[in-house]
C-alpha positions, -999 to +999 in steps of 0.1 A: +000+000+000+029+027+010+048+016-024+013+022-043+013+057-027+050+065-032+046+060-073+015+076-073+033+110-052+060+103-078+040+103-112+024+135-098+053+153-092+070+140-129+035+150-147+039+190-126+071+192-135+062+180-174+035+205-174+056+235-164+083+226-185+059+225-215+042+260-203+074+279-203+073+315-221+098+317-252+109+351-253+120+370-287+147+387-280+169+416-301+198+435-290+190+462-265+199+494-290+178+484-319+147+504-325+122+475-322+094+477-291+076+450-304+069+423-332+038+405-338+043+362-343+035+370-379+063+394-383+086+371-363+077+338-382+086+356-419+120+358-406+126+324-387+107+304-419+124+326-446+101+345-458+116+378-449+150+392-444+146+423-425+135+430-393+105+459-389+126+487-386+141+482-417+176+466-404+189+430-421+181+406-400+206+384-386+181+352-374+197+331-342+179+297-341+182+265-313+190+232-319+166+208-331+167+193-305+156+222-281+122+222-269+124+260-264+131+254-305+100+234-308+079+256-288+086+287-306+082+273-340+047+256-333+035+286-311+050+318-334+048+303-368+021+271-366+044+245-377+057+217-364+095+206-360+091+186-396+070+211-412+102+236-404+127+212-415+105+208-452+106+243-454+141+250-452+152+220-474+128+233-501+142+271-499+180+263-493+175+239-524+163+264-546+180+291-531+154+315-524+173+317-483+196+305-459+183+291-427+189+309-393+226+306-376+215+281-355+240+279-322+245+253-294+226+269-264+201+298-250+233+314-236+248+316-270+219+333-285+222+357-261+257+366-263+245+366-303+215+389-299+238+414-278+269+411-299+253+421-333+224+453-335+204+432-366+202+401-343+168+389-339+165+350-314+149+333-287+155+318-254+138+306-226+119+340-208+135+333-176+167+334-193+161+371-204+184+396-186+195+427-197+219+422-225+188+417-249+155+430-254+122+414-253+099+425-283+077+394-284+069+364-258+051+332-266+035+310-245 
């Protein structure tokens, strides 16, 4: 009876902790002296699915992208652009093939976006929200 309770407490605590990992914000972030206050997910997901190359204000925009593996990665595609991990991958294949644009830099971590974002004025990524401090700029946050 006390082992039945113990796995039950511990499948309760696993399926919490699932359910905030899965509900954490994504924050789009730019570097702190661009003119950007805020993007919409439509603006956001023309330049993360190649569909545009400059930001709003006019700049180029330099695109920092996760690994495939990230599920901040997985959560900002399906929740800024409506599309899933495959559908992004399809995409890219078909415009790198026919060279109509070049995927996001992606780069190994949240922290290296980061140092990305506030290295370079164009830079335009996403991390984690609770990862934001203030080397970058928020100017969208998904959920």
């Amino acid at each position: 009876m006390k082992l039945t309770y113990t796995l039950q407490s511990a499948a309760a605590v696993a399926l919490l902790t699932l359910a905030q990992v899965a509900s954490a914000q994504v924050a789009v972030i730019v570097n702190p002296k661009s003119t950007l206050a805020t993007m919409t997910p439509e603006q956001v997901a023309a330049i993360f699915m190649g569909k545009s190359a400059t930001l709003p204000s006019g700049q180029t925009a330099v695109p920092a992208d996760l690994p495939e593996s990230s599920s901040a990665r997985d959560q900002f595609y399906s929740k800024a652009a409506g599309k899933s991990p495959s559908q992004v991958k399809a995409t890219w294949a078909r415009l790198t093939f026919s060279g109509k644009a070049t995927p996001p830099k992606e780069v190994p971590t949240a922290a290296d976006v980061k140092k990305h974002v506030a290295a370079n004025v164009d830079a335009i990524g996403y991390i984690e929200k609770s990862a934001v401090d203030s080397t970058v700029k928020v100017v969208l946050t998904v959920e």
